[in-house]
C-alpha positions, 0 to 999 in steps of 0.5 A, spaced: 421 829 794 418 833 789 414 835 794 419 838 798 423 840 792 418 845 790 416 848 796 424 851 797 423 853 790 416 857 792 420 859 798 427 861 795 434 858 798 435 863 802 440 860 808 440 863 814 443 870 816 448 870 822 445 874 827 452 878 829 452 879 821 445 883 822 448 887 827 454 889 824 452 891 817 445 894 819 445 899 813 446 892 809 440 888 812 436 894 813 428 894 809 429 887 806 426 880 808 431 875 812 432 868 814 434 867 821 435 861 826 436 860 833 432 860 839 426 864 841 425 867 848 422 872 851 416 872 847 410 876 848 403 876 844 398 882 845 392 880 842 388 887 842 393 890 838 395 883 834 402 884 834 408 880 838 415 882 840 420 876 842 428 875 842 432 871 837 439 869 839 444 864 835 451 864 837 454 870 834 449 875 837 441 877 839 436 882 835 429 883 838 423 881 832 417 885 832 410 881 828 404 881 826 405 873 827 404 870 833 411 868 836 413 861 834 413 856 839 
């Protein structure tokens, strides 16, 4: 449980943004770091250039997510 407790502090207690939240107010959301939870598909990896591209969609809406991390699976 301390365990636990100290990672979400480490973290920080950012609840998930809604992605239709993120599509509405962009300005708003626009250079900072987000939290968002849904479903992964269309995920692409391009190893020469160590770079991905996939979808998140959740109930209000889809946005496309470029990283330099691998896709989650």
């Amino acid at each position: 449980m301390i365990t636990c407790l100290s990672l979400l502090l480490v973290m920080g207690c950012t609840s998930p943004v809604k992605i239709g939240d993120i599509l509405e107010k962009t300005a708003e959301y626009e250079g900072k770091n987000l939290t968002v939870k849904g479903t992964v598909s269309n995920a692409t990896w391009m190893s020469l250039v160590e770079q991905g591209i996939y979808m998140v969609n959740d109930s209000t809406g889809s946005i496309w997510v470029f990283s330099k991390q691998e896709p989650p699976t």
